[in-house]
C-alpha positions as CSV (number, residue, x, y, z in Angstrom):
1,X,112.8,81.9,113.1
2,X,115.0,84.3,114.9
3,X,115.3,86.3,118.4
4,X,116.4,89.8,118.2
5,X,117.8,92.5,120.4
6,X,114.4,94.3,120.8
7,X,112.6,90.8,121.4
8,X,115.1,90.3,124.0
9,X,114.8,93.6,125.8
10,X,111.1,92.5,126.1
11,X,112.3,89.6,128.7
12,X,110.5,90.4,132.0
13,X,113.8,90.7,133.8
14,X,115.2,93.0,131.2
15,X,112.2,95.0,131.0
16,X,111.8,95.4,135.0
17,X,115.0,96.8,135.0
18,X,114.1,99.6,132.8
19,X,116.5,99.5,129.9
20,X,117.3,102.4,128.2
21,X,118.7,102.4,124.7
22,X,121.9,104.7,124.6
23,X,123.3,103.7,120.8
24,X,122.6,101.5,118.3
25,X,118.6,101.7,118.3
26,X,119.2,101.2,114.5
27,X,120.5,97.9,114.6
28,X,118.2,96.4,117.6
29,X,116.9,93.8,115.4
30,X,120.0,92.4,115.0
31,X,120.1,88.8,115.4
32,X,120.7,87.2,119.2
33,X,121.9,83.6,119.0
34,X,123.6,83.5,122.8
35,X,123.6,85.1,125.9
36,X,127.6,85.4,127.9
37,X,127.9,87.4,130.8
38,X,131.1,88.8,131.9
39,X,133.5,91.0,133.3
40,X,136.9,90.1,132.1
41,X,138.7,92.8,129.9
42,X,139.8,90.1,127.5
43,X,136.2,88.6,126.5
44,X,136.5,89.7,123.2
45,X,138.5,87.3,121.9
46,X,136.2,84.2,123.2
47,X,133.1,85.4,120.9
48,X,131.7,84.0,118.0
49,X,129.0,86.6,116.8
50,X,125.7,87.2,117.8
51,X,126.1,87.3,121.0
52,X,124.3,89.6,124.0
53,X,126.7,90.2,126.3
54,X,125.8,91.3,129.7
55,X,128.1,92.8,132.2
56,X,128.2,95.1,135.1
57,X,131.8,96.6,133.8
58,X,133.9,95.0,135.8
59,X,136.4,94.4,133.0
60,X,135.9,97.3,131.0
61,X,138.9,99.4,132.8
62,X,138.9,102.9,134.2
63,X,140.3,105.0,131.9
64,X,138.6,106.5,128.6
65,X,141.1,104.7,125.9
66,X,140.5,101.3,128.1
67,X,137.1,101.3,127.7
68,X,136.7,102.6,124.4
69,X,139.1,99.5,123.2
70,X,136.8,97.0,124.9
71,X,133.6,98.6,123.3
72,X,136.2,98.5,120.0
73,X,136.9,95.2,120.3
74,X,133.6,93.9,121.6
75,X,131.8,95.3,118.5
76,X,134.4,93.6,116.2
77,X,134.0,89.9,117.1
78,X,130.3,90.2,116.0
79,X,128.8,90.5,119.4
80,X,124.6,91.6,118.8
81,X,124.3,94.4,121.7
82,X,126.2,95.4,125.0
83,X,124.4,95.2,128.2
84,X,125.7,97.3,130.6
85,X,124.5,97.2,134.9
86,X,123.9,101.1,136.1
87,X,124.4,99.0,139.6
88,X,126.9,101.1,141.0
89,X,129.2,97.9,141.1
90,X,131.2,99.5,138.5
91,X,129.0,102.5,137.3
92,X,126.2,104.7,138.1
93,X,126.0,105.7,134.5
94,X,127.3,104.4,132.1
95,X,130.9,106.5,130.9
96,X,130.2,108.8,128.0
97,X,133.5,107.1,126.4
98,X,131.4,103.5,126.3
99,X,128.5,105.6,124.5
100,X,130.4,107.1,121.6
101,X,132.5,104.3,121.1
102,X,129.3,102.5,120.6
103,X,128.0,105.0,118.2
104,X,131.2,105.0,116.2
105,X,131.5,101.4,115.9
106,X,127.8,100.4,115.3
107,X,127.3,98.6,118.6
108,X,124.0,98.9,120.3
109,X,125.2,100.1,124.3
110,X,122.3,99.4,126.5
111,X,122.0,100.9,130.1
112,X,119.5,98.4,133.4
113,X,119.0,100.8,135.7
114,X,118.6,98.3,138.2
115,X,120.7,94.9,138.8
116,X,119.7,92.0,137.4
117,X,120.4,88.3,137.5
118,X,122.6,87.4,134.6
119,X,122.0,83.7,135.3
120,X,118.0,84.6,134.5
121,X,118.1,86.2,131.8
122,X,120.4,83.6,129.8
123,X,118.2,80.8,131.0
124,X,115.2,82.9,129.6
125,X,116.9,83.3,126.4
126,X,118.3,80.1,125.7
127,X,114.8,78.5,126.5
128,X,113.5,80.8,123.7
129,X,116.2,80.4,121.7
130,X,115.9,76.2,122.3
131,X,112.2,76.4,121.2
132,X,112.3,78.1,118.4
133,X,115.5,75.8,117.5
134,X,113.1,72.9,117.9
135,X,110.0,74.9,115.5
136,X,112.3,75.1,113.1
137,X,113.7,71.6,112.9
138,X,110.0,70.6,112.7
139,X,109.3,73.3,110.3
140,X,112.3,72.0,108.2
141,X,110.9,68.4,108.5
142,X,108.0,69.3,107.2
143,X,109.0,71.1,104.8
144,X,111.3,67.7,103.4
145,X,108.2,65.5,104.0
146,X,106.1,68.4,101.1
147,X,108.7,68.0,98.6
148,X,109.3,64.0,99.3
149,X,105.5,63.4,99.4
150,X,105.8,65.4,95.6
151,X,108.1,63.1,93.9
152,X,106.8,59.8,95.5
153,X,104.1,61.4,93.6
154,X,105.8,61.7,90.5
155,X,105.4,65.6,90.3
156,X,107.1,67.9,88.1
157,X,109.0,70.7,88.6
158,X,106.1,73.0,87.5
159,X,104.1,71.5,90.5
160,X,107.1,71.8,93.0
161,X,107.8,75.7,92.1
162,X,104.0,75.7,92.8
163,X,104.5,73.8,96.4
164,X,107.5,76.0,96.8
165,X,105.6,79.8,96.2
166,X,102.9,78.3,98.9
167,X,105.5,77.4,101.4
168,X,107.1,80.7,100.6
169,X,103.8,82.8,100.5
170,X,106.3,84.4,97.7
171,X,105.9,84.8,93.7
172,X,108.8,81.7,92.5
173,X,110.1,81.8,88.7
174,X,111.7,78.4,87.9
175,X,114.1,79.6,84.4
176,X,116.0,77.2,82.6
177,X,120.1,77.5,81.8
178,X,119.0,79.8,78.5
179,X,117.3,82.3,81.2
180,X,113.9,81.0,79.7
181,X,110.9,81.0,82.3
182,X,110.0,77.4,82.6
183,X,107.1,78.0,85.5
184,X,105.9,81.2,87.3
185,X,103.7,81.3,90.1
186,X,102.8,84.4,91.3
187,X,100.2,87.7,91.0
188,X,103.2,90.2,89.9
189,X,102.0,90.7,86.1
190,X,105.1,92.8,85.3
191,X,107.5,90.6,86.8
192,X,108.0,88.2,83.4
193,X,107.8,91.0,81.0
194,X,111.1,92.7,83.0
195,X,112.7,89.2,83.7
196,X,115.3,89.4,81.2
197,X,116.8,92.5,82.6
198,X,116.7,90.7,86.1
199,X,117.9,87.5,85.4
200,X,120.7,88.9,83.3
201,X,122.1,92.0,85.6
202,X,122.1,90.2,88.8
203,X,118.8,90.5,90.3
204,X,117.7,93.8,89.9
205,X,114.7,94.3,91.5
206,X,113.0,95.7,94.2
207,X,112.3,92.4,95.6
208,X,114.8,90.5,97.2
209,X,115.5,87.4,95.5
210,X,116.8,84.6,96.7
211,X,118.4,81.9,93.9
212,X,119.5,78.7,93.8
213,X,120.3,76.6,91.2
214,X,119.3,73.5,89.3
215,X,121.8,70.9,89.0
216,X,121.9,67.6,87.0
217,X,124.6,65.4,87.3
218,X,127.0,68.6,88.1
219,X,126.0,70.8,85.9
220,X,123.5,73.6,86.2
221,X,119.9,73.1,84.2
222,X,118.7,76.3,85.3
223,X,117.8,78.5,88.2
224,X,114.9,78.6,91.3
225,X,114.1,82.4,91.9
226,X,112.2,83.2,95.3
227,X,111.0,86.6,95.5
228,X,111.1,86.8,99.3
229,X,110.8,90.6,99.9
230,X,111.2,93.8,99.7
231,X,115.0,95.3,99.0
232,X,117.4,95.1,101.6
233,X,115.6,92.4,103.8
234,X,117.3,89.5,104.5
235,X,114.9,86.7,103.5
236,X,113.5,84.4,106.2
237,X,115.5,81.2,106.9
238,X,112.7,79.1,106.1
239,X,112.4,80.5,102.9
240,X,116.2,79.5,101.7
241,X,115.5,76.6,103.4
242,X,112.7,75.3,101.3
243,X,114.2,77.0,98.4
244,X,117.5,74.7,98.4
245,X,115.1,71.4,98.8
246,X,112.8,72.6,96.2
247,X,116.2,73.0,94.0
248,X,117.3,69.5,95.2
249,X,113.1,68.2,94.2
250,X,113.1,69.5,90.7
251,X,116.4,68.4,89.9
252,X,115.4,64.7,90.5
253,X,112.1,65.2,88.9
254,X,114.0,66.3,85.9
255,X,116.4,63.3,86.1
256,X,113.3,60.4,87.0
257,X,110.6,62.2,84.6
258,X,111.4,60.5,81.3
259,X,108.0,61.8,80.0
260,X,108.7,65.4,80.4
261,X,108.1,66.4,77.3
262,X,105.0,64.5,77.0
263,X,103.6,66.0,80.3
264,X,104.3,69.5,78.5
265,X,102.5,68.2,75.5
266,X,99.3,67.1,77.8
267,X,99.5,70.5,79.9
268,X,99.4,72.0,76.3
269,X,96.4,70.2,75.1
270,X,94.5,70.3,78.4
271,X,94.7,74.1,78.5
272,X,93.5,73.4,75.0
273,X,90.8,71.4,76.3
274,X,89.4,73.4,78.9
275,X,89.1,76.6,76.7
276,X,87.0,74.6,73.9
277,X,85.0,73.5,77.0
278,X,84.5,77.3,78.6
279,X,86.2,76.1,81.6
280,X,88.8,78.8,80.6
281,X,88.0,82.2,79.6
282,X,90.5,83.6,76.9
283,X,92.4,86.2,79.2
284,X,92.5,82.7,81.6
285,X,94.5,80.6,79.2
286,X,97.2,83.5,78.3
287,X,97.8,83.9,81.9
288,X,97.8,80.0,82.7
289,X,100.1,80.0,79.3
290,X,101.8,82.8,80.6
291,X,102.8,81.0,84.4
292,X,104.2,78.0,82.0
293,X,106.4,80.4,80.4
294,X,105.0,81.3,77.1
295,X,105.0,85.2,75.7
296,X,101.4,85.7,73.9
297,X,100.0,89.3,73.4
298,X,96.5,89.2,74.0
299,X,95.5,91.8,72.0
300,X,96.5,89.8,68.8
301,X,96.7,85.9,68.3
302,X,95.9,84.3,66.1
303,X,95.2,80.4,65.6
304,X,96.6,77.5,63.4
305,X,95.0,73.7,62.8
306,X,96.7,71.2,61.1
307,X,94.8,67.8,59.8
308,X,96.9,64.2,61.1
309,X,96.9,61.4,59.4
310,X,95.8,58.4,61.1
311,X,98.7,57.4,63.6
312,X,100.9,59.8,62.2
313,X,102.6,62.7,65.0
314,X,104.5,65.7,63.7
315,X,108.0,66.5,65.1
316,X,107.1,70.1,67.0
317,X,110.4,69.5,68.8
318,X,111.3,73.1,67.3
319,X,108.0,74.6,68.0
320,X,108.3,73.5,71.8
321,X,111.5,75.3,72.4
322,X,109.7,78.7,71.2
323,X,108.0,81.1,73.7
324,X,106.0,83.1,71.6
325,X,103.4,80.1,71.0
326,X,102.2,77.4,72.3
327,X,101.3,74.5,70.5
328,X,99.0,71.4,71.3
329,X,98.4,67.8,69.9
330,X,94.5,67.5,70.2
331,X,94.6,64.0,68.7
332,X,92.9,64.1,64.8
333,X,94.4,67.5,64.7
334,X,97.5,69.6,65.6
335,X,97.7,73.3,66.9
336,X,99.8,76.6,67.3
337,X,98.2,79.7,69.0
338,X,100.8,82.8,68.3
339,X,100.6,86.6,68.0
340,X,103.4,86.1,64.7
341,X,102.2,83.4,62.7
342,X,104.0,84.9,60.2
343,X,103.7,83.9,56.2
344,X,102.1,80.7,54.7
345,X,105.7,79.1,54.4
346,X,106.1,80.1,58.1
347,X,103.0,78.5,58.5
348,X,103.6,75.5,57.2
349,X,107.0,75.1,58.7
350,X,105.5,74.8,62.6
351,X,103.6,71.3,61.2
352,X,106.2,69.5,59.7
353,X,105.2,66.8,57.7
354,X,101.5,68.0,57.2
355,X,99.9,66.7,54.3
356,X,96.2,66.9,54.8
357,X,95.5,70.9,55.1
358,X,95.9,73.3,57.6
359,X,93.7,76.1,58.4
360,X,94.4,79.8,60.0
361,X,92.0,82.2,61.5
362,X,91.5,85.2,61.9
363,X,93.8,87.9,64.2
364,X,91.5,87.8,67.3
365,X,91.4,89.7,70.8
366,X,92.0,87.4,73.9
367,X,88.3,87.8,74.9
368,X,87.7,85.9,71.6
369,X,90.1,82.9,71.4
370,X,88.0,80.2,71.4
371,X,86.1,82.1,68.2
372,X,89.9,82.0,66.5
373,X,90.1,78.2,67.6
374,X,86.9,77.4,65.3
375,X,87.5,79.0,62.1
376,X,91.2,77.5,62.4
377,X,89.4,74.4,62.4
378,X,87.2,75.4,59.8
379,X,89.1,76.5,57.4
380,X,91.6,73.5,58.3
381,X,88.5,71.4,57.4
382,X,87.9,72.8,53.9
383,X,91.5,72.9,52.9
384,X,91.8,69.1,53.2
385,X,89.4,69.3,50.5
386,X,91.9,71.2,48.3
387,X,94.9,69.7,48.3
388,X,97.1,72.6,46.2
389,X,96.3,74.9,48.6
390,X,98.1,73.4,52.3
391,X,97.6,76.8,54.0
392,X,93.9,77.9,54.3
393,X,92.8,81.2,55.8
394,X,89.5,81.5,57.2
395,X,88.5,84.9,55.6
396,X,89.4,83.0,52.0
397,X,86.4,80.7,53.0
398,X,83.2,81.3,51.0
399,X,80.1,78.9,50.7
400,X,81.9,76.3,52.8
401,X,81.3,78.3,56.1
402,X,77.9,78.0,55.4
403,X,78.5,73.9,55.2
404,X,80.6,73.7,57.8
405,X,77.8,74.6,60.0
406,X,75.5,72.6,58.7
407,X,78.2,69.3,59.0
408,X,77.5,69.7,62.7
409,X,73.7,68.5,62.6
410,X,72.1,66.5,60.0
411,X,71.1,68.8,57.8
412,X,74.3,68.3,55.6
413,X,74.5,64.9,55.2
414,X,70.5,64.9,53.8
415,X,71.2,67.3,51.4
416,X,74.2,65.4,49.9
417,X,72.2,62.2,49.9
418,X,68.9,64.1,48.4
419,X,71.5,65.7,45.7
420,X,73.8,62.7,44.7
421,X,72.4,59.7,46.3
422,X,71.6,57.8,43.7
423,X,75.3,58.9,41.6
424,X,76.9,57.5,44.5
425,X,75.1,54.3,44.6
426,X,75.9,53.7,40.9
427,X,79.8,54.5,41.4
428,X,79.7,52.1,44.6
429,X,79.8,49.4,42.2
430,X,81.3,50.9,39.0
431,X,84.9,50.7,37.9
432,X,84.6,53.8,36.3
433,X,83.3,56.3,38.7
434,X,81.4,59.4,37.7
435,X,81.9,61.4,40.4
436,X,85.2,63.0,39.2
437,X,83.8,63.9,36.0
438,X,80.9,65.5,37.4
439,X,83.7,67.1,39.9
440,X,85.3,69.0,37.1
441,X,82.4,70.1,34.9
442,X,80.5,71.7,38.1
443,X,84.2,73.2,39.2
444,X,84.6,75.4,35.9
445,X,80.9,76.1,35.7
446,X,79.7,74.1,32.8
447,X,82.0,74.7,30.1
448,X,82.9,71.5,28.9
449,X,86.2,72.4,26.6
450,X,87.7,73.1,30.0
451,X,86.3,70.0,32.0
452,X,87.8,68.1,29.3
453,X,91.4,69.6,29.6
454,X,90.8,69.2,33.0
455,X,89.9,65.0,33.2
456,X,92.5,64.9,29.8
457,X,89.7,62.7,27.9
458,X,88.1,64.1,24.7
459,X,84.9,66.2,24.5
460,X,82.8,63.1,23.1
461,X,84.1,61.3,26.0
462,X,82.8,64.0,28.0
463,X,79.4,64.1,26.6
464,X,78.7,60.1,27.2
465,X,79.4,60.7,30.4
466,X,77.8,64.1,31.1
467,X,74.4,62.3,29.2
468,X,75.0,59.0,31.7
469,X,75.5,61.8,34.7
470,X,71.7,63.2,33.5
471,X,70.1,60.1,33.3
472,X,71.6,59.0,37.0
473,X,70.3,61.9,38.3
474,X,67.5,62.7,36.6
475,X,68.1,66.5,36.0
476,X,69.6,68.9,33.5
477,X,73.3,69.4,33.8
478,X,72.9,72.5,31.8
479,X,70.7,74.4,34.1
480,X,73.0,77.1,35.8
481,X,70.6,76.6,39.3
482,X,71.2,72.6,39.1
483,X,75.0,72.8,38.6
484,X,74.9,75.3,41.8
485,X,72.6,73.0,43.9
486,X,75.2,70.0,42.6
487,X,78.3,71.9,43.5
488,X,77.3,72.3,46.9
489,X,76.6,68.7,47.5
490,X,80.1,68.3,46.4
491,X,81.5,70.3,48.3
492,X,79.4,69.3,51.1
493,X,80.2,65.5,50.7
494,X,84.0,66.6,50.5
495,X,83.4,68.0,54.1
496,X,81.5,65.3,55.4
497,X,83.9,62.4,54.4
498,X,87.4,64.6,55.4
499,X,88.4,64.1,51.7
């Protein structure tokens, strides 16, 4: 909070004495932070800046070179404007000399027409300036007591850039030490997708930005950005005030928070969450993605499921560092969503450790993302049924997209039970089991040479079991429409038990 030339002009005693601009009008809003009246030649050398400086001329000599060396020098120590009493004490009007000086030496030279008591006006202006003194220190205050409140809180830094851009009423980028975008908050959709030529050539923009960095233990993490305005403004002092404790705020939450990388996880998976739910359109997760500093192209992404073992957690250190995905551990299952997936190989690499399938949908517009989400977990469903192939697309799917809808209601698990019920009551209690043999036969169609190679018994071995597999069921293996009805139910108990 400031008081400027033009605010001070607007002081009823200033006002009623009709002051007249004579130089200068361009730099009226030039900061005022004291009053001084005098009328000694030599006041120059006792400012500080920022000072309105009143006088009737007194001091200002009577020659042209006289005066123009005190406008000279007055202008040089930083004063804001100088005041000057048409009074007839010392002028009528003010010397043409004291006007172009001013004009050469960017110094606003105001003319009172009338005399005025000094004494007022800095007792009008240093009340001002006293109050707003005392807004600020409470704005300040509360300003500390936001950012306090946030860590007693145990906040992270994505929440305090958040605090920060509400405070600031200004778009914040929080970036770390590799110039990658950490948190945005903000309604400037072009602003990320230029950041690299900001960040990296000094802040060029046509916003003014105001920086301040991130430092832990000494050395910088990364870098606060506060776009506070347009080009060429200074930013408000609030504003680099609340910028330097947010700074101060997200460098302890960095230091305290030895679950960051877990709360990045659970943002992950709750953005996750609340697109499976339709709490989130598809264009509303990329832009929430987008704000914690991931790159996705909506008109292209693409999904990828991987199936966990019980208790087991892949290492997606790697994956974490990237910005072109963003990747989620939903508990039974693991997931990337990209625009580059890249090969199978590719594929594989972003689960490490993944032994139970993984499945990849289709390339899918933003508007249907949480379409891609269930064929990845489709086809990541039928490839834990085929363990030579770990990567699964969704358009290699055939008859299983058929069962995998029907796994979700009942309808499934009847069928199975009406198809190989009784089989699977016999090989409860068998040491031998039949199922694999009846497996292999239905998975080359009936020709037994081949199921043989397959099970590496020989065919008479085969056809004890394929009569036992008759009798248990109580139909003809050799019927082309039975071994279809009997392949599905494989298939179908395959899906049902997460073979």
């Amino acid at each position: 909070m400031t008081l400027s030339v033009k605010q001070v002009l607007e002081i009823d005693l200033l006002r009623s004495s009709k002051p007249r601009v004579l130089t200068g009008a361009e730099h009226l809003a030039r900061t005022v932070s004291w009053v001084h009246s005098s009328e000694i030649p030599d006041i120059a050398r006792f400012l500080r800046g920022g000072e309105l400086l009143l006088t009737a001329g007194l001091g200002m000599g009577t020659t042209e070179q006289a005066q123009r060396q005190f406008v000279a020098e007055v202008a040089a120590a930083g004063a804001a404007a100088l005041v000057i009493e048409e009074s007839g004490r010392m002028f009528s009007r003010v010397p043409a000399a004291v006007v172009q000086a001013g004009g050469d030496n960017g110094l606003p030279v105001i003319a009172l027409e009338h005399e005025v008591p000094f004494a007022g006006v800095s007792s009008a202006v240093h009340s001002i300036l006293s109050d707003q003194r005392v807004q600020t220190l409470t704005r300040e205050r509360e300003i500390e007591t936001t950012f306090s409140d946030l860590l007693l809180m145990g906040a992270d830094s994505v929440a305090i850039a958040q605090a920060l851009a509400d405070i600031a009423e200004c778009d914040v980028v929080l970036e770390n030490v590799a110039h990658r975008v950490v948190a945005y908050t903000g309604a400037d959709n072009d602003l990320l997708s230029t950041w690299s030529q900001h960040t990296r050539t000094h802040h060029v923009l046509l916003q003014e930005c105001v920086q301040r960095p991130i430092l832990m233990r000494g050395q910088p993490w990364g870098y606060l950005h506060v776009f506070a305005g347009n080009a060429g403004q200074d930013p408000a002092p609030e504003t680099s005030f609340a910028a330097e404790r947010a700074a101060a705020a997200i460098a302890i939450s960095l230091l305290t928070d030895r679950s960051r990388e877990a709360r990045e996880r659970q943002r992950s998976a709750a953005l996750v969450s609340r697109l499976l739910l339709s709490e989130l359109t598809g264009p509303d997760f990329v832009d929430q993605s987008r704000r914690l500093g991931y790159q996705l192209n909506p008109h292209t992404l693409m999904v990828a499921v991987a199936n966990k073992e019980p208790g087991v957690d892949f290492d997606t250190s790697a994956v974490r560092k990237r910005t072109d995905l963003i990747s989620a551990d939903m508990g039974e299952y693991a997931l990337v969503v990209s625009d580059r997936l890249g090969t199978d190989f590719e594929i594989s690499s972003l689960f490490p450790g993944a032994t139970r399938g993984i499945g990849v949908s289709r390339p899918v517009d933003v508007r249907t993302l949480a379409t891609a989400f269930t064929q990845a977990r489709s086809a990541a469903s039928v490839s834990a049924t085929h363990p030579s192939s770990q990567v699964l697309h969704f358009d290699s799917l055939g008859v299983e997209r058929i069962l995998i809808a029907l796994a979700q209601g009942p309808e499934l698990a009847s069928f199975v039970e009406d198809e190989l019920g009784p089989l699977l009551e016999k090989d409860a209690n068998a040491s031998a089991p039949l199922l694999p043999t009846l497996r292999a036969f239905l998975e080359v169609d009936g020709r037994k040479s081949e199921a043989a190679d397959r099970l590496f018994i020989q065919r008479r071995t085969l056809y004890n079991r394929l009569a036992r597999l008759t009798e248990i069921l109580g139909r003809s293996l050799e019927d082309p429409a039975s071994r279809q009805s009997l392949l599905l139910a494989v298939k179908g108990l395959d899906l049902l038990s997460g073979a």
